[in-house]
C-alpha positions in Angstrom: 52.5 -8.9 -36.3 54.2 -10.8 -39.2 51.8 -13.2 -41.6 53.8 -14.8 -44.1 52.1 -16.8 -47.0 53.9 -19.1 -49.3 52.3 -20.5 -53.0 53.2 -22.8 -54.6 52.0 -23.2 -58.8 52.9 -26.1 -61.0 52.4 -25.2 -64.8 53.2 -27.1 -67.8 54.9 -25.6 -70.3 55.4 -27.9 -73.1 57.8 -30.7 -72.3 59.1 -28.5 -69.0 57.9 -27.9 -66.4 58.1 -24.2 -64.7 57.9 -24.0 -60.4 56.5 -20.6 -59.8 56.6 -19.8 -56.3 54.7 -16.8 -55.3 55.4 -15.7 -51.4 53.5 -13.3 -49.9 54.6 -11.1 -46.9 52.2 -8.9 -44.6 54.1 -6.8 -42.0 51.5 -5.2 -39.7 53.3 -3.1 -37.1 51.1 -2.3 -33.8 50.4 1.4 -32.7 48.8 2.6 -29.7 45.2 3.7 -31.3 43.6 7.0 -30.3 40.2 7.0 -29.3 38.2 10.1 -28.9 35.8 10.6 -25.8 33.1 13.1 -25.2 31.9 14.5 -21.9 30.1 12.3 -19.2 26.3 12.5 -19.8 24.6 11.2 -16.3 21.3 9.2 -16.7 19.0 9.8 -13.7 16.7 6.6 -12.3 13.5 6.8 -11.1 11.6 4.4 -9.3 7.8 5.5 -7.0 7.2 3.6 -3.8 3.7 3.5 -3.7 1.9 4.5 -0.3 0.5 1.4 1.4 -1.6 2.0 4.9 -2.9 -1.4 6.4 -5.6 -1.6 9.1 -5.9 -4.1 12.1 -8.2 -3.4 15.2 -7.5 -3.8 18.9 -11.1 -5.0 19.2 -13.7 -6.3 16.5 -16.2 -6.3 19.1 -17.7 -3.0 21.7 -19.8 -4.0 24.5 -21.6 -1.3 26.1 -23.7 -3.4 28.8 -26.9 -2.5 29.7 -28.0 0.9 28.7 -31.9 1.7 29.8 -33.9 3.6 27.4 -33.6 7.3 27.3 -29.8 6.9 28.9 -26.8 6.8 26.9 -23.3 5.6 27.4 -20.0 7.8 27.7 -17.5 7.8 24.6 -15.2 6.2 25.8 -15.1 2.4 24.6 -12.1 2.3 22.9 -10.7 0.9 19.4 -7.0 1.0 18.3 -6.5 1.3 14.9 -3.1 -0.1 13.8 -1.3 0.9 10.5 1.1 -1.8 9.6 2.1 0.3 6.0 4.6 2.8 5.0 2.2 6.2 4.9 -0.4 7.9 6.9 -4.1 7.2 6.5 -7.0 8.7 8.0 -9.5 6.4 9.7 -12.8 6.5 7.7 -16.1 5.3 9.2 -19.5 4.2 8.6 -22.2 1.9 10.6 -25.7 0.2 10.0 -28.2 1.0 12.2 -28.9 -1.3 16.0 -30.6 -4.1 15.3 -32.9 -6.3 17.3 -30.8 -10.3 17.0 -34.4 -11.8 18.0 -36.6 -9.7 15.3 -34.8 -7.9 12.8 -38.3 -5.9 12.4 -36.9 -3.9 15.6 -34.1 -1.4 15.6 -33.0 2.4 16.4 -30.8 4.0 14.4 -27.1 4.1 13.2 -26.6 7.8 14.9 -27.8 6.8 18.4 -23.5 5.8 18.1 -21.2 8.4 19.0 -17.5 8.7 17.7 -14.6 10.9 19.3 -10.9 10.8 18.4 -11.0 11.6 22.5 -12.3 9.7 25.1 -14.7 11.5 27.1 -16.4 11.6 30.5 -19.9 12.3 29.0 -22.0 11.3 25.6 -20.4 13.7 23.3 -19.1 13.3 20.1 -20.0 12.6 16.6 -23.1 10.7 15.2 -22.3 7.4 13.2 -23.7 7.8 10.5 -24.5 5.0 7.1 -22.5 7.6 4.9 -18.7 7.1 4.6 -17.2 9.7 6.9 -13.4 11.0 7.1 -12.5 11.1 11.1 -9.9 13.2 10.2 -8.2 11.0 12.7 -4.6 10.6 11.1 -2.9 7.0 11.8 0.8 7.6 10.9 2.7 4.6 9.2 4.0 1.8 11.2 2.2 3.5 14.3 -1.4 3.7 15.5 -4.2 6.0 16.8 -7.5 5.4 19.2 -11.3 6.3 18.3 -13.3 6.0 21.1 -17.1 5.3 20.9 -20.3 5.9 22.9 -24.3 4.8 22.7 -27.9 5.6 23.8 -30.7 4.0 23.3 -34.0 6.2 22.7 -36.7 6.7 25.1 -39.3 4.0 24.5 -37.0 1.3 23.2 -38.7 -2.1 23.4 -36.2 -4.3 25.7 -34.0 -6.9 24.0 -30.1 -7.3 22.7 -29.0 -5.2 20.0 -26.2 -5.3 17.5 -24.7 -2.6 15.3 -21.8 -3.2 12.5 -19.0 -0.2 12.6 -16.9 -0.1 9.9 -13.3 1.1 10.2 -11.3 1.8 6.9 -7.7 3.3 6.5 -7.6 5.8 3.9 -4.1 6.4 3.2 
């Protein structure tokens, strides 16, 4: 690369006048330029993909007929539980105690409800209780699993229609 720069002065001198030309000349010749490197270094990413577990129910509502007192109902009224999320979660489960929709006064309780990860031919299982319980009943991600539920009413149970509020919660 070539700059050239060219001045021009005007000075008076007395009667004469003196031209002094000044030229400047930059001569800049191009090299290849070295450029020292050091040793890859690798940077490592991290992202976390939290677990999600999602519940939906084949049924929000059991019906277990008519059930006289001092009888009881096999286990095996069924409820689905879908996981629509990315992890496994165990079904968790809790329930209020049967309730009387004409008086609210009458009721038996919460463990008179039976819950099985099996369905079964006879009343056997484990009690509902109003305590948050762990199944232990594992619904894998994207999949589903069945709990299956049974009832008896107590001996001495005054006649009417009862209802009972299960709640189902993925714990993932």
């Amino acid at each position: 690369m070539v700059i050239s720069v060219k001045r021009t002065f005007f000075v008076m001198s007395g009667l004469a006048l003196v031209l002094i030309v000044s030229v400047l000349l930059i001569t800049m010749i191009s090299s290849p330029v070295s450029v020292a490197t050091s040793s890859p270094e690798n940077v490592v990413a991290n992202i976390v993909v939290p677990g999600v577990c999602e519940i939906s129910l084949s049924s929000n509502k059991l019906s277990f007929g008519s059930i006289l007192p001092n009888s009881n109902y096999s286990a095996n009224v069924l409820v689905s539980d879908t996981n629509g999320g990315n992890t496994g979660a165990y079904i968790n489960i809790y329930g209020s105690n049967w309730i009387d929709v004409s008086n609210s006064l009458i009721h038996f309780s919460v463990t008179n409800t039976l819950w099985n990860a099996i369905a079964q031919t006879t009343y056997t299982g484990t009690a509902l209780t109003a305590v948050v319980a762990n199944t232990q009943i594992l619904v894998p991600g994207g999949s589903n699993a069945n709990i299956y539920f049974g009832a008896a009413v107590p001996a001495g149970q005054t006649a009417g229609t009862y209802n009972q509020t299960i709640t189902l919660l993925n714990s993932c």
